[in-house]
C-alpha positions in Angstrom: 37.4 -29.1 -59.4 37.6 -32.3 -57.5 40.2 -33.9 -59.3 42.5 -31.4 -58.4 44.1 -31.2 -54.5 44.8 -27.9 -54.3 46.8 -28.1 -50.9 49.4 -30.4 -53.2 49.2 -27.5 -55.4 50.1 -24.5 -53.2 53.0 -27.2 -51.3 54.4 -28.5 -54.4 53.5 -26.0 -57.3 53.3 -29.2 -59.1 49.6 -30.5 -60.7 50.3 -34.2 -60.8 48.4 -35.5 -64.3 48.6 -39.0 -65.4 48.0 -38.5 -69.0 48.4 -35.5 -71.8 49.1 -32.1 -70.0 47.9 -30.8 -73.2 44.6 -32.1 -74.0 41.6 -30.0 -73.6 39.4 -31.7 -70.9 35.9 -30.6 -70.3 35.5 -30.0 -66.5 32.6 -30.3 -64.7 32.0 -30.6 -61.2 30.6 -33.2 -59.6 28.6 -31.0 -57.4 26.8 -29.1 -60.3 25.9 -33.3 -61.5 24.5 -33.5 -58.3 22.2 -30.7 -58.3 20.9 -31.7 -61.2 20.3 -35.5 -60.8 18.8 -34.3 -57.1 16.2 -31.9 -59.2 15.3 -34.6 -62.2 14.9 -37.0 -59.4 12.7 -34.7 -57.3 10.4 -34.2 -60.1 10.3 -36.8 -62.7 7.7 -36.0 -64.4 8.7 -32.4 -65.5 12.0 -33.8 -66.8 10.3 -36.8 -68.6 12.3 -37.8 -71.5 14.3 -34.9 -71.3 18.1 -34.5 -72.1 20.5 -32.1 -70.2 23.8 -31.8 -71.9 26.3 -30.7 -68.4 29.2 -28.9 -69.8 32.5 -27.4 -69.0 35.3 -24.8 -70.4 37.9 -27.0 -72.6 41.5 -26.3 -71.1 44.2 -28.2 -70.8 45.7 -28.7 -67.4 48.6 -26.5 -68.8 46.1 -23.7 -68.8 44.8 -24.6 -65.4 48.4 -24.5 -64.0 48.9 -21.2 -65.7 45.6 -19.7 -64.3 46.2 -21.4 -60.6 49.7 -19.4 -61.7 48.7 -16.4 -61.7 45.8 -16.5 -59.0 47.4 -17.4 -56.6 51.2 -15.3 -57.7 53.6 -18.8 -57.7 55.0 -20.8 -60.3 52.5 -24.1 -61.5 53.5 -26.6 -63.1 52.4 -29.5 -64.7 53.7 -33.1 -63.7 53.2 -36.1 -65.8 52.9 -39.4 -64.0 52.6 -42.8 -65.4 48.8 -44.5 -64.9 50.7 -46.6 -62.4 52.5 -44.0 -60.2 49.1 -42.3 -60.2 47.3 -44.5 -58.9 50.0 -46.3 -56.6 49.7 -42.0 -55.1 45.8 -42.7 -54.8 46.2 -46.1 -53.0 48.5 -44.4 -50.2 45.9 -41.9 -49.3 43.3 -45.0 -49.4 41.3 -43.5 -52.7 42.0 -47.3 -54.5 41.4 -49.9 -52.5 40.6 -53.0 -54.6 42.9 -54.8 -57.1 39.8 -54.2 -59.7 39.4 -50.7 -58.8 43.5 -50.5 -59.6 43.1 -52.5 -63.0 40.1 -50.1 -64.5 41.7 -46.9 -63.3 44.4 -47.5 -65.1 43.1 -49.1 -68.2 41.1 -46.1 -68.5 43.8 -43.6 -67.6 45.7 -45.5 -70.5 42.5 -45.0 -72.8 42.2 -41.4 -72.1 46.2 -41.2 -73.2 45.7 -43.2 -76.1 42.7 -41.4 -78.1 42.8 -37.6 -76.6 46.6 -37.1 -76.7 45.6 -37.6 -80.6 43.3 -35.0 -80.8 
């Protein structure tokens, strides 16, 4: 899960989340997307107008914390930032590094908020 640093994890026992901590969110992998764009690209023609659908297990990060929880025998907790804090905490370690990279990550950190918290 490569939105998770699980060093900060095991140090803090925190996951730091800047939007709903209860909102299922379907995770996938980045290196499973990978392996599939690497085969479609491979061999076009055997994917030709085909559709792959990559999917996840809903859970909330609540239920993430509680199973990293329990895995790993310490306490997990969720931490709920503001779009701002969390990405002024992904500037420091250099992962923002353009005033338009800053404006879209929050804007869509604030759209996630706004129409998943609802659902």
């Amino acid at each position: 899960m490569q939105n998770l640093s699980f060093d900060t994890i095991m140090t803090t026992g925190k996951i730091l989340t800047p939007f709903s901590t209860s909102v299922a969110h379907g995770f996938v992998d980045l290196t499973d997307v990978a392996i599939v764009a690497r085969k479609v690209i491979l061999d076009p023609q055997t994917h030709n107008l085909a559709q792959y659908e990559l999917v996840g297990q809903n859970v909330t990060y609540e239920e993430v914390a509680r199973i990293i929880g329990r895995l790993s025998r310490r306490d997990v907790s969720c931490e709920l930032l503001s779009p701002t804090e969390f990405v002024g905490q992904l500037q420091a370690i250099g992962e923002v590094q353009s005033e338009f990279a800053e404006d879209s990550l929050i804007r869509m950190l604030v759209y996630y908020d706004r129409w998943y918290a609802s659902l």
